[in-house]
Structures are given as C-alpha cells and as structure tokens.
C-alpha positions in Angstrom: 0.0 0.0 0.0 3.3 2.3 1.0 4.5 1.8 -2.4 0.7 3.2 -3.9 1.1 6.2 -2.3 3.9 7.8 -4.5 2.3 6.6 -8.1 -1.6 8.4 -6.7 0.1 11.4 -5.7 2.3 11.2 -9.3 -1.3 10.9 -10.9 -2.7 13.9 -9.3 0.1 15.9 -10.3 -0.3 15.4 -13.8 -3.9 15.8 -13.4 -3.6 19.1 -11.6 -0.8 20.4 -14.5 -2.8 19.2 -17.0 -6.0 21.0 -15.9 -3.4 24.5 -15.3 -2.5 23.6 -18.7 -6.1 23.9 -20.4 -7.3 26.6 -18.2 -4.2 28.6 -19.7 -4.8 27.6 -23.4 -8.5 28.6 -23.0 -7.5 32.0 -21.4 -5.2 32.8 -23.9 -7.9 32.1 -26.7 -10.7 33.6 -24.9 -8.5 36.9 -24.6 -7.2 36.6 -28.0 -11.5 36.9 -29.6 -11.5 40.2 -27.4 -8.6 41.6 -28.6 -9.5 40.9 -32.1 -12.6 42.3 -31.4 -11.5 45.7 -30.1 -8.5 46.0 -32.9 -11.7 45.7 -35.2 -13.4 48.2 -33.4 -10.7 50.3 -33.7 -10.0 50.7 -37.4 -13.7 50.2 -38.6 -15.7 51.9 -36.3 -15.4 55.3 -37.2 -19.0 56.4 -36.3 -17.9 55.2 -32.6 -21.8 52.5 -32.7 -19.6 50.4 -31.0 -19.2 52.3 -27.6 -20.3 48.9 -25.7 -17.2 47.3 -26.6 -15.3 49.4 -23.8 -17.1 47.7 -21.1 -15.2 44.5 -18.6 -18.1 42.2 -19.8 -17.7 41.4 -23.6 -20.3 38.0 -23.9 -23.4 39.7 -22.1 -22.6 43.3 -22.8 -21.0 44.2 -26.2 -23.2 44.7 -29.2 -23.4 42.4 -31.9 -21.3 39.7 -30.1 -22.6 36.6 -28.9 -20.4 33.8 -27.3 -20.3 30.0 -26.6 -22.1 29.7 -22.7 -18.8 27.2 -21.7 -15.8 28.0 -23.5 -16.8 32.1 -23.8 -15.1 31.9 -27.5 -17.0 34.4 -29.7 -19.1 32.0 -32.6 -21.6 35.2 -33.9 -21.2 38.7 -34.7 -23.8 40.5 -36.5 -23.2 44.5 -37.0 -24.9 45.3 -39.6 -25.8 48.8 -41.2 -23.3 50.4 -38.6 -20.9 52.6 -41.7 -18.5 50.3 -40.5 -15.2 50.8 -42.9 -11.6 49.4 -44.0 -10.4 45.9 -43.5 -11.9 42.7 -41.4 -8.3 41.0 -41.4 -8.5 41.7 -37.2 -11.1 38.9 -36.8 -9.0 36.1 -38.4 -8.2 35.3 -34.7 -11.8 34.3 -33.9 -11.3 31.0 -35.2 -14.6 29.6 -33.3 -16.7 31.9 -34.9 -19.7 30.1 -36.8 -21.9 33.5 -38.0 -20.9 36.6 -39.7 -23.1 39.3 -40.5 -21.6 42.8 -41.4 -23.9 43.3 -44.5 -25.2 46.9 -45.6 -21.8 48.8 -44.3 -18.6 50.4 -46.3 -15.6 47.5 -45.9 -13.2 47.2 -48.3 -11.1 44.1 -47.0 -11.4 41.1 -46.4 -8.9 37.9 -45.7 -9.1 34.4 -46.9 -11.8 31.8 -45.6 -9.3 29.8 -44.1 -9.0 31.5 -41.4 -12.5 30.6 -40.3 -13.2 27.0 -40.9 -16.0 26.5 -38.3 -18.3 29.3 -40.2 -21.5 28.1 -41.6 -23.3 31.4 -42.4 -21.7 34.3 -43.9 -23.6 37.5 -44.9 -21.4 40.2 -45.7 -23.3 41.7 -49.2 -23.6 45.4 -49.6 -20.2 46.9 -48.9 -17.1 47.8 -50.9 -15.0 44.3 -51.0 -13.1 44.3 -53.7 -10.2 41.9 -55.9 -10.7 37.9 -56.6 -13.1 35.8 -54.7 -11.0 35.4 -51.5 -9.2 32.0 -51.3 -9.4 28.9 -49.1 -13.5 28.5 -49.4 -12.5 24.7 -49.9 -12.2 24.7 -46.2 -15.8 25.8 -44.7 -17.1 22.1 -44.9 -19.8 23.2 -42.2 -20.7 26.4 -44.7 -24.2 26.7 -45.3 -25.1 30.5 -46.5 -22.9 32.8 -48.3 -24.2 35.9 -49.6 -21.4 38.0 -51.2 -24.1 40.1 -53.6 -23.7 44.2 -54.2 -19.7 44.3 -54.1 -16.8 45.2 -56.4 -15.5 41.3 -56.5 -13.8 40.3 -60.0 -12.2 37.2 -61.9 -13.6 34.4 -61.7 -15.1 32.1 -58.8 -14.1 28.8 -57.5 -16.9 26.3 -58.9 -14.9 23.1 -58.1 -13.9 24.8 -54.6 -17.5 25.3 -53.8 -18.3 21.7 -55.4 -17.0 20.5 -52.3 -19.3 22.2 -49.6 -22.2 19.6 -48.5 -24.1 21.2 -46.6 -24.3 24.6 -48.9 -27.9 26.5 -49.4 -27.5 29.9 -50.5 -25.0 31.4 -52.8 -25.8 34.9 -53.8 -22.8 36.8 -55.9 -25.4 39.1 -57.6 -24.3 42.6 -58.8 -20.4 42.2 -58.3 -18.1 41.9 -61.5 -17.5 38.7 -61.4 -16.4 36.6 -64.9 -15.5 33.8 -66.2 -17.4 30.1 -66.4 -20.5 28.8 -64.1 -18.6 25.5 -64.8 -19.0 22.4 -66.8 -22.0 19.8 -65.9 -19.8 18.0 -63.4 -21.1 15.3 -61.8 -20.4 16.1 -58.1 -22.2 19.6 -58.0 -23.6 21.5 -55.3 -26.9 19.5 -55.2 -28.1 21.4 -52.2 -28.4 24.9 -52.8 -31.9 26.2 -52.9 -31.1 30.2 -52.9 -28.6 30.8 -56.4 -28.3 34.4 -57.8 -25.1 35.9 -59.5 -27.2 38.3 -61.6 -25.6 41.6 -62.6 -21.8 40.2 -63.3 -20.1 39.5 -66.7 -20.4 35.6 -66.5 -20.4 34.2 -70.1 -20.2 30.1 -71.6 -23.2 27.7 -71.3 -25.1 27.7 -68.0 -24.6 24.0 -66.1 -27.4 21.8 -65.8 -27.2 21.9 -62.3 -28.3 25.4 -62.4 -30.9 25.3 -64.5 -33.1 24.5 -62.2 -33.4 28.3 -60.9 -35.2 31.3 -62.8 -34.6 33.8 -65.5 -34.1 36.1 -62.8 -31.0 34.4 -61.2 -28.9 35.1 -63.9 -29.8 38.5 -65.9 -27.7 41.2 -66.8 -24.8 38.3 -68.0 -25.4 39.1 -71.7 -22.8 36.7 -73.0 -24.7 32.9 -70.9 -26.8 31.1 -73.0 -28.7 27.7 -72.3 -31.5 27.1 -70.2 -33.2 29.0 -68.7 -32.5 31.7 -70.7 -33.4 31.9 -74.3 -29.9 32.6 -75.8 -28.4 29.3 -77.2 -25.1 28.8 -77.0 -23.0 28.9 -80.2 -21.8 24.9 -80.0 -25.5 23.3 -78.8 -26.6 21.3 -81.1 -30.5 21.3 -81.6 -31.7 17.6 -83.1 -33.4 17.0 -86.6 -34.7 14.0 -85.9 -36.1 14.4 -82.0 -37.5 11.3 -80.2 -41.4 11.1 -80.5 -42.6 9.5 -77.4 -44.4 6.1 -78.0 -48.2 6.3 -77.8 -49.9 2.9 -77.1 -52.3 1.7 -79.9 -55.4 1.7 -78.4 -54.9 5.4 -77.8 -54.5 6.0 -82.1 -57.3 3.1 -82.2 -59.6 5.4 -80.1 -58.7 8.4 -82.2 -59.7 7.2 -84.7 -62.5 6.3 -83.9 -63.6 10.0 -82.7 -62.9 11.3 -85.9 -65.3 8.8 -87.8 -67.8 9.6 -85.2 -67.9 13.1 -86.5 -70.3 13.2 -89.4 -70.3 15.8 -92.4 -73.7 16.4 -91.4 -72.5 17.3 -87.7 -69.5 19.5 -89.5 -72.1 21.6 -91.4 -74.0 22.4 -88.3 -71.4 23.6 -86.6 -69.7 25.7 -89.6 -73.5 27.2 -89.9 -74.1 28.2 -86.1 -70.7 29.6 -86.2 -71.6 31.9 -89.3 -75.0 32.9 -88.1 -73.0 34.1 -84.5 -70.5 36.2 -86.2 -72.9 37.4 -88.3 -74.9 38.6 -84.9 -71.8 39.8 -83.2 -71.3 42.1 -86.2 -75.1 43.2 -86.4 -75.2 44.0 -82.4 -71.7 45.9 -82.4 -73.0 47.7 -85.7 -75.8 48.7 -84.3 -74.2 50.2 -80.3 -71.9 52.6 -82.6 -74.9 54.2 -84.5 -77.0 54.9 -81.5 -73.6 55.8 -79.2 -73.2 58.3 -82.1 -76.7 59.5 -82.3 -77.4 60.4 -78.7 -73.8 62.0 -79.1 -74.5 64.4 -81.0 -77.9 64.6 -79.5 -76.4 65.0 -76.4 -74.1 67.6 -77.6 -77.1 69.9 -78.9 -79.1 69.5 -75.9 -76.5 70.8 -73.4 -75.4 73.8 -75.8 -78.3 75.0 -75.8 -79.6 74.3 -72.2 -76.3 75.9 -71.2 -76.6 79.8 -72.5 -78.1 80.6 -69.0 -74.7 79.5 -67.4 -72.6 81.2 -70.0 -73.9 84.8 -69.1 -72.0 84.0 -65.3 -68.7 83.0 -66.9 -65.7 84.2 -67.9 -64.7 83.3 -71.4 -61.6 81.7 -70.7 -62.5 80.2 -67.7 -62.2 76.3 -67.6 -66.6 75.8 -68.5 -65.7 77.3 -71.7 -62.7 75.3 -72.1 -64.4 72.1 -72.0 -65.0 71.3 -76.0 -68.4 69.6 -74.8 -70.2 71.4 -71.8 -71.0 69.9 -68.6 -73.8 68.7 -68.1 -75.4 70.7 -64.9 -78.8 68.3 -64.6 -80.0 67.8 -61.3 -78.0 64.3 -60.8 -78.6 62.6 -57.7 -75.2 60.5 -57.8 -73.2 63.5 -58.4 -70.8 63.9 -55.6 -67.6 66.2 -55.1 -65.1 64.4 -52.9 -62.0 66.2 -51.5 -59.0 64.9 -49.8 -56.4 66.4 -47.6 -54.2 68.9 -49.3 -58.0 70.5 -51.1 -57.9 73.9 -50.3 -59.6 77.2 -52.5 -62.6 75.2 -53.5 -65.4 72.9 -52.4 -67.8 72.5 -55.2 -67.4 71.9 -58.9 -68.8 75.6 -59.7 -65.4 77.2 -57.9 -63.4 75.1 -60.2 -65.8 75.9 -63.5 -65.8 79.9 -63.0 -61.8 79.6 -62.6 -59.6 80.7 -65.6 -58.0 77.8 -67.2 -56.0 77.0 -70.4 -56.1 73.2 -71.9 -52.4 71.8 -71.3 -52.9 69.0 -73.4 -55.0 65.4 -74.6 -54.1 62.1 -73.4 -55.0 58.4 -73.9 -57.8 59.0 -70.8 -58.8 62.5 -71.1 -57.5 66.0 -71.3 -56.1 68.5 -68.6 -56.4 71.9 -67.5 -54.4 73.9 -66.1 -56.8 76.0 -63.4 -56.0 79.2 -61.4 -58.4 79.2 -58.4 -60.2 82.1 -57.8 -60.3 82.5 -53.9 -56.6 81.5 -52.8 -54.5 82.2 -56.5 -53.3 78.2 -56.1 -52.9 76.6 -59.4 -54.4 72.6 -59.9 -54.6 70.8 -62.8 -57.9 68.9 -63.7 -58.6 66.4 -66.2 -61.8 65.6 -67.6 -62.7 62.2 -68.5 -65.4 61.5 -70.5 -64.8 58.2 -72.1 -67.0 55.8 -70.5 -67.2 54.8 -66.8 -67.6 51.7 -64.7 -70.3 51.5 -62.7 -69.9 54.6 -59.9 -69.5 52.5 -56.9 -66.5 50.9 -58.4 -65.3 54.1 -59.9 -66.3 55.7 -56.2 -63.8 52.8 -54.6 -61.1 53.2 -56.8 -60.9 57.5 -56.4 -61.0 57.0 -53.0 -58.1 54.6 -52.3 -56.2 56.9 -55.0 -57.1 60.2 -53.6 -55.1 58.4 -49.8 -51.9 58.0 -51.0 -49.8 60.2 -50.1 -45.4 59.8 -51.0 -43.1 62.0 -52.1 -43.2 60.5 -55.3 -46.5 60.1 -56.4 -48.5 63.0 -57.7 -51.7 63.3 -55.1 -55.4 63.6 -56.1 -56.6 66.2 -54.3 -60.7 65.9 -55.0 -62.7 64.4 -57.4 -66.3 65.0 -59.3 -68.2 62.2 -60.4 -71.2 62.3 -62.2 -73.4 59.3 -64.2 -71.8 60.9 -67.2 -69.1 63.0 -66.0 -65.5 62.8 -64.3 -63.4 65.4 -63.3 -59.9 64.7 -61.4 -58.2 67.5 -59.4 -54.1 67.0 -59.1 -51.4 69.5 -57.9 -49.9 71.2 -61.1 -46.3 70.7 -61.3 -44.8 73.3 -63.6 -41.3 71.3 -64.6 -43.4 69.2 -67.0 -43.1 65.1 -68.0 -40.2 63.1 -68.2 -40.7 62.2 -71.7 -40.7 66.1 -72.2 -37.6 66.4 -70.7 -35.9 63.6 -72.5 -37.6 63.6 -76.2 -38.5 67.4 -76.3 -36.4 70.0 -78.4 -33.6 67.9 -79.6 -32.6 70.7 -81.6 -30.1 73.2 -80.9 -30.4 75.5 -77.7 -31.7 72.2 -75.8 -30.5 71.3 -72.1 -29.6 68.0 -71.8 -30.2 66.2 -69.3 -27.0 64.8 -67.1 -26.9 61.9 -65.6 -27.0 62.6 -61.7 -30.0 64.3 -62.6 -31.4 61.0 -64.6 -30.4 58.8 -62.5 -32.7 60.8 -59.7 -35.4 60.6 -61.8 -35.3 57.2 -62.2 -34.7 56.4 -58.1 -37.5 59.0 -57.8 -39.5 56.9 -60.1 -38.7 53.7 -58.6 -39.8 54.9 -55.0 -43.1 56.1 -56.5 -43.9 53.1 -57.9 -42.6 50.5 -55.6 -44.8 52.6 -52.5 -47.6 52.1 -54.8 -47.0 48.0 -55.0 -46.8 48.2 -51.6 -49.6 50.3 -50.3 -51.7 49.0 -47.4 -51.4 45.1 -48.6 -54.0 46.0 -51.6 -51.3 44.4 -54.1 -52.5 47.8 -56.6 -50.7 48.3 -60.0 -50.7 51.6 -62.3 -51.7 50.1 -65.2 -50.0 52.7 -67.8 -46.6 53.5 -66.6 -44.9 55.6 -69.1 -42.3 58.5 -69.4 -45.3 61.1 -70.1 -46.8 59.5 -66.7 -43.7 60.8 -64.6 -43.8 64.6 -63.8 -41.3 66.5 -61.8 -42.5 68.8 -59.0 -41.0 72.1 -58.2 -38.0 69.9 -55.7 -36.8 68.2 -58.8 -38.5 64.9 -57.5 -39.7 62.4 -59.7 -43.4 61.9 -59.4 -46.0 59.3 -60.7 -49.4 60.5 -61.9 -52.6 59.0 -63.4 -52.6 56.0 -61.2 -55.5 53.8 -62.4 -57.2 55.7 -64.2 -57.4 53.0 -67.0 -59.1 50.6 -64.6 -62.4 53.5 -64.4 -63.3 53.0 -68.0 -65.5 49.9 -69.2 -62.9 49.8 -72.3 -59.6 50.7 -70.9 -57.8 52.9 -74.1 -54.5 51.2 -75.5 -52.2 53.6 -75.3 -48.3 53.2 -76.3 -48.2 49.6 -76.7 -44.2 50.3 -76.4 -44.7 50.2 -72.6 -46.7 47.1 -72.8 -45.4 43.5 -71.1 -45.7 40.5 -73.1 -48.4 38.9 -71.5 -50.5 41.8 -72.3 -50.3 41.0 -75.9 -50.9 37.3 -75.7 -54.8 37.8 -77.3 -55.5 40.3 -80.0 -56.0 44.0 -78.0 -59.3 44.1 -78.1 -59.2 40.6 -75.8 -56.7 42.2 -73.6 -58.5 45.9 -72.9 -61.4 43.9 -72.2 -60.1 42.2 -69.5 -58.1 44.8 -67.3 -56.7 42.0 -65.0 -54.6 41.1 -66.7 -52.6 44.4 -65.7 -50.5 43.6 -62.8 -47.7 44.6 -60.5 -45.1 42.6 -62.6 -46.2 44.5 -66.2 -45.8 47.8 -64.2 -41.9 46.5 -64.0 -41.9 45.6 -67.1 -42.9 49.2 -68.1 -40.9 50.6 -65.8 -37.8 48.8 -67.3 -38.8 50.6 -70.8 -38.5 54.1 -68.6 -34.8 53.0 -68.0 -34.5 52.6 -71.8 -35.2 55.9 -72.4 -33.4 57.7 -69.8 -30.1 55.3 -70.8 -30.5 55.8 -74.3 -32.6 59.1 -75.3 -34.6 57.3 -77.7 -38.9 57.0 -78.1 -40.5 53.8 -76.9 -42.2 52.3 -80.0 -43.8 49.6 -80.6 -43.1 48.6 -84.4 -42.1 45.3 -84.6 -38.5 45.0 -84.3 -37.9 48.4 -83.7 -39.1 48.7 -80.3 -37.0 50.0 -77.9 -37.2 47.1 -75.7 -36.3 44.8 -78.6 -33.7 46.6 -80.2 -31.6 47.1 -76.4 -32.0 43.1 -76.3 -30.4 42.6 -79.6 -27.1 45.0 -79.1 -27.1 43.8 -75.5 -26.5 39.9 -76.9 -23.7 41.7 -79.0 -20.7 43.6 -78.9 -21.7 46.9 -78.2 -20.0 50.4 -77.7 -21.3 53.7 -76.4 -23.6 54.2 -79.2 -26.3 52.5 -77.3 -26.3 54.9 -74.5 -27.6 59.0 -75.2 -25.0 60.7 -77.1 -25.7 63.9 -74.3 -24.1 61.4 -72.2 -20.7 61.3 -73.4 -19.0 63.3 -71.4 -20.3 61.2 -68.6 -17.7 58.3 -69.8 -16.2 58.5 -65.9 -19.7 57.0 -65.4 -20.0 54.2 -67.6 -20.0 51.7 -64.6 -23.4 53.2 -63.3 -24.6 53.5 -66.5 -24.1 49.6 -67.2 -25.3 49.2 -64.0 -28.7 50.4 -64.8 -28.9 49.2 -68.1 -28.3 45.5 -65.9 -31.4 46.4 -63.9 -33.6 47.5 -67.2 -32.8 44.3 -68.1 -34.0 42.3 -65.3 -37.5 44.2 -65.3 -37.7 43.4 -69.1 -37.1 39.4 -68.4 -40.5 38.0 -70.8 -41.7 35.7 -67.6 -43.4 37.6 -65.5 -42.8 35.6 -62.1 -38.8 35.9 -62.8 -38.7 39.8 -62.6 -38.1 41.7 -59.5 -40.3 43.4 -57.5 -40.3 47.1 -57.4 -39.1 47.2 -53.9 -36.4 45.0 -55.0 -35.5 47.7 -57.8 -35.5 50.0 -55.7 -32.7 48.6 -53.4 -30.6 48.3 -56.9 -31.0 52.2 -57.9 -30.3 53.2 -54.7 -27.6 50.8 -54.3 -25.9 52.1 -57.8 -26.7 56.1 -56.9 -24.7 56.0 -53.9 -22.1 54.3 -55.7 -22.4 57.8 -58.2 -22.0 60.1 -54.8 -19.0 58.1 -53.6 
C-alpha cells in the first residue's frame, strides 16, 4: 500500500498540471477573440456604434457579439448597417466563430476563408470588397449560407472549390463583376443549394445543368450565358433533326380514330352554320351600339349647348366651362358627388373650379387636362376631364378613394374628385417642370439642355420609389396600369413623381395607349381581348414598363412599338452583342467616368424586361438596386 502512495500522488500531479495547462490555453484564446474584437473596433468603427465594446463584460454586454455559454469563445457577430469601414483582417483570430453578419456597411477588405473553418453562415453583401473571390472556401465544410451580392469582387469564382461544400444553401454573388465560367456539368455539384443568384456580373459560356433549375431572374444582366433557362443558345448546342417522339400505345391511335369517324359531315355543317349565323350577330349588335352611341352623341351635344346659355352669361370666357370642347352637363344628378382629400384647399364645389380661368395643357389616352388658377386663394391645380365611359360609380367611387389616400413624395396626389353618371373630373397638384418624356424627347434641336446623368439617374430612383410605395400600399397588391415616361412629372424639388394612377381601370374599355410600354403577356390575345379584360394588368407589367422608362433615360430614344424596332427589342439585340457607347444617349458622353453606373442600370432595365413575369423583381427589389448604384455615383 506504501508503495501506492507515490504513483496516486504522481497521478494527481499530472492531473492538476494538465488542468493549469487547459485553463491557460482557453485563457489565452478567450483573450485573443476580445482583442481581435476591439482591434476591429478600432479601425472600422469610425461612427464610434460600437461604444459597448469598452465595457469588462464582452459576452453579455457588447453589441453584436454573442459567445459560446462554456468556453466564452465568440461564434456570432452580427453588425450590420453600422458605416462600418476598411479591412476585417483583425477577426481572423476568432477561429470559433460560426456566423458573420456585417452586411449593408462600407468594408473594403477582407482575408481568406481559411482562417474561419468553423463558419457556416456568412452574410457580408452590400459593402465595398473588392479583388478575386477570397481563397481557401474549400475549407468551410460546415458552410451553409454565403451571400457576397452588391460588391466590387472580380475574376472568376471557384466552382470546383465550392463543389466541395455539402451542406451549402445559399450562394448569392449578384451585382459584383464577377467573370468567367459557371462550370461544366460535373457530376459532383452542389446539389443542395436552394437560394442561387449571380445576376448583374459578366459571366459568359453555357449555363450547367445543375443550375438550371433556378429562374430567368437568377442570372440577368450576364449578356454573354446562353442555355436554359434563358433563351440565348449557345454557339456549340446542337438542336436535333430528328427528336425522339414518345411512344403512344395503340389503343390510344385506335380510339382516335374512332372519334374522328364519329364526327359526321352532317354534324360538320351544323357547326360551320351556327358559327356563321354568331358572327354574323356579333357584327349586327356591335353595328348597331356605334350608330345609337353616335346618335345620342350628338344629341347629347345639342341639348347641353343649348340648355347651357343661361350658365354662360356667369362666366368668364376663358375660364375652364368654356374650355371644355363639350359642356358639362349641370342636370340635377342625384349621384353626383364632389369628394376632396387632404391637401383640397380654394374650392369645395365643382362651380369654384368651372368659374376659374383655365388653359387646356394637353390630350391624353384618358382625357384631357387643364391647367386652373383658383379664384379664392391664387393656387394653381390641374384637372382632367374624363369623358370616355365609366364603370359602374361605386366601383369608380372605390377606386378614387383609395387613389385620392396615397400620399409619398413621389407620387402625384389627387386632391378631390367630381363624379357624375356621365361626367368625371380629377383635381391633381400642377407641377410646372413638365413630364419626363418632355424632358428627355423634347427640343432635340439646338439650344436644348440635356439632361445629365445625376439628374437622370434621380429621376429614375424617384420613379422607382413612387412606384414601388404604390406596389406596396396597405397590402391592396395595386398596380398603375400605364406607366410611361409622359406619366412621370417633376415637382418644383426636382422629385420624380407618378401621376394618373389607375385611371385606366375606371373605364368599361380601358384605351390602348403606347403599346411600347406594354409586357408580353399583355399581348398574348389580340388587343381588343386584352382591354377587355383589365386584370390582366399587374404589379409585374408595371416593372416591365418601368424597365422601358430605364430605356429611355439610358439611351434618349422613343418607346415604340413597331415590330423589331421597339425600344425594348432593339436594347435586347445590341445587349447579346458587342456593343459600344452608341447604345447609351449621345448627351451622355462626357459622362464616360460614369459608364460603370450606367451599365449598372442598363443590368437592372434588363432584369424588369425578363418575358416571364414571375422571374422579374419586384419594385421594392428595384428599388434597393437604384439606390444601391446612386450611392455608388456620390462616392
């Protein structure tokens, strides 16, 4: 037992230095996280967010930091939209860390994966990181999210480096300047992701099979990829002659067959007869609505002329009654009701608005305006008459009112509206700068101001605000329904504004107007098909349009709609070319410092002119990219 004694106490030694060993190792690391931490804090945080970090009490206390409850090593960080700046090289010491979330900040620096192998998300899009895709991704094998999107990367990326991460979900590299290949059709690929998106780079070469699985919308503004999805093929795909027809069984020919002897000549005559007599009935009935429309026109017409002289004695001659080509008619009409809205000031019935002076600013595809001085405060509206034909009035009534509540800085406010059984009359704020179209198409001649790009690219961020707080009012999932150049106005701020905001949606047979403008699903069914049917308008054919705005402001030209001379259809064609600075406006070539922005938006026309509707982005996603390239233009 004597002879025990000395190995036990030889045990506990090596026990005791052992534990004095780990207790020291696990010191040193936990101090070494903190003191990467606050060299980190020191060269990034310039704004001083971080003013936690001086605290004794780093795991409970300091912002953004969260640490393992037994080994107090730091495994997240999340400090995001902090103007957080320079280099992330400090944190290469945090070797436990498994989350890292500095997205929506200014770095410029970043170290290779390596350094981190235990990380499985990494979100660190929307900052200034810059050079090749860093190095050593191989080693992540726990890596499960990596967004990278809205940097300055370039070269190419590692597709057999990121073959090798199992667990992978999300790989978004959109809007960098990445290059290069996606990668052959390997065998091993990254059969897990579920989030892919390296839209807005220069990647060319045939998209792998692996990816084409994902949308349109994951890979537009790469003009040189072709293959599926997109509709490009690529130079070296061969397309078969002689394609396998799929093997029907015999029975299924057999009872074919027997359908068509089932069909008689004597059924075939009926059916060719019915279908003559109803065409010849459609055309009788449609005949016949134009000749009496036309008749109690001009009936119409007479009646109020002359049932009017009383009311002309009161007015002045260039007031806005006697602007009006038709009079108004001033029958005692129960339904007619004159709603205001906040902002309506100077008048209060429609007879302040018909004694005011007023000169006829111009005719569009839903009525014509007025520009109208208001007698009582000196305020200038303008007011639009429509007198095409209306819905029924509640539904117009319920339409005017949810317009006449929105209120943003970009988006022109109704301020009241009269409604009649025949008559319409919209009161908006008159903003003197005019239209964008005005601004961009008018006076090309000598003596014209161009336009330069900080201002256009405002307009179009102005634009993009308007319209996306529209797509997003209240949950009521509302579109435009004509979004145009003419359709944006610029108030006396130099703000971008969106007017006539559903007014196609009041009339029983919404007008076609430029068809340049118009998404391809609108044009599916001849156009009398399509304006019957006003659903079909939607949130996604208002980005669609929008996408034709970008057009214009990038390039100066007219949306048309002839054929292959659209605008939309001629940018597609010297896109999937090699293309110089001819495509862009000609005033903007002594932007040429700019070119980057300008390609930049040109990338995000594209996207909102994708031919799916599902696969292009929503406005508040367009937005984001505007904004995203604007600051880039005030850097």
């Amino acid at each position: 037992m004597a002879a025990l004694f000395p190995n036990q106490f030889s045990l506990s030694k090596f026990l005791s230095f052992s534990l004095l060993i780990s207790v020291f190792f696990f010191t040193v690391s936990h101090s070494d996280d903190f003191s990467a931490l606050l060299a980190f804090k020191s060269q990034a945080d310039t704004s001083n967010f971080l003013s936690s970090w001086s605290r004794n009490v780093p795991c409970s206390s300091w912002i953004g930091i969260k640490c393992h409850p037994i080994t107090r090593r730091v495994v997240k960080i999340v400090l995001n939209h902090l103007n957080l700046t320079g280099s992330i090289h400090p944190l290469i010491h945090l070797t436990q860390i498994r989350h890292l979330s500095l997205h929506h900040n200014s770095l410029s620096s970043i170290p290779k994966f390596e350094f981190w192998p235990n990380l499985k998300h990494v979100y660190l899009s929307h900052n200034k990181f810059s050079g090749e895709f860093p190095s050593g991704i191989h080693h992540l094998k726990r890596l499960r999210r990596l967004d990278l999107s809205f940097n300055e990367f370039s070269g190419e990326i590692p597709v057999k480096e990121l073959n090798q991460l199992p667990h992978l979900i999300t790989l978004r590299l959109e809007f960098n300047s990445l290059s290069g290949s996606l990668g052959a059709d390997e065998k091993k690929a990254i059969a897990s992701v579920k989030d892919f998106n390296v839209s807005g780079n220069n990647f060319s070469g045939k998209i792998p099979n692996w990816l084409s699985k994902f949308p349109v919308a994951a890979f537009a503004g790469n003009v040189r990829l072709c293959g599926y999805p997109l509709r490009t093929i690529c130079p070296n795909e061969v397309v078969d002659s002689n394609p396998t027809v799929m093997s029907t069984p015999n029975s299924q020919f057999n009872f074919l067959d027997q359908r068509k002897k089932n069909l008689s000549e004597n059924m075939f005559l009926l059916i060719v007869t019915l279908d003559a007599i109803g065409v010849m009935m459609t055309v009788l009935v449609i005949t016949w609505c134009c000749y009496y429309r036309k008749k109690n026109q001009e009936g119409e017409i007479y009646r109020l002329r002359s049932t009017n002289r009383t009311y002309n004695q009161d007015t002045s001659s260039s007031s806005l009654y006697h602007s009006f080509e038709y009079g108004i008619k001033r029958t005692s009409d129960q339904f007619a009701t004159m709603v205001c809205f906040e902002g309506c000031k100077g008048f209060n019935k429609v007879d302040d608005l018909l004694k005011a002076s007023a000169e006829m600013l111009g005719k569009g595809s839903v009525g014509t305006s007025y520009k109208v001085a208001i007698l009582d405060n000196g305020d200038v509206v303008v007011v639009k008459r429509v007198i095409e034909k209306l819905k029924k009035m509640k539904d117009v009534d319920g339409i005017l009112r949810l317009i006449g509540n929105l209120r943003h800085t970009n988006v022109v406010p109704l301020r009241a509206y009269y409604s009649s059984k025949e008559e319409l009359l919209l009161v908006y704020d008159f903003l003197p700068n005019g239209s964008l179209h005005n601004l961009l198409h008018g006076n090309r001649g000598p003596g014209r101001t161009p336009l330069d790009w900080r201002t256009r690219l405002r307009y179009a961020l102005g634009a993009a605000k308007g319209l996306s707080f529209l797509h997003s009012y209240n949950k009521t999932k509302i579109c435009h329904g004509n979004f145009t150049s003419s359709n944006i106005l610029i108030d006396h701020n130099g703000n971008a504004c969106i007017s006539d905001i559903c007014l196609h949606f009041l009339l029983q047979m919404p007008i076609s107007s430029n068809n340049g403008y118009k998404a391809p699903e609108l044009s599916t069914q001849n156009n009398v098909n399509t304006n019957q049917n006003p659903r079909k308008f939607s949130q996604k054919s208002d980005v669609y349009s929008f996408g034709v705005v970008l057009l214009e402001i990038l390039t100066g030209k007219i949306a048309t709609s002839e054929g292959d001379t659209s605008l939309a259809k001629w940018i597609q064609g010297v896109v999937n070319k090699e293309w110089t600075w001819d495509v862009f406006d000609f005033e903007l070539a002594r932007y040429k410092e700019r070119e980057d922005e300008m390609v930049a938006l040109l990338k995000v026309a594209m996207a909102c002119l994708v031919a799916s509707p599902k696969d292009r982005p929503k406005m508040i996603v367009v937005e984001e990219m505007i904004e995203d390239i604007a600051k880039k233009e005030n850097r």
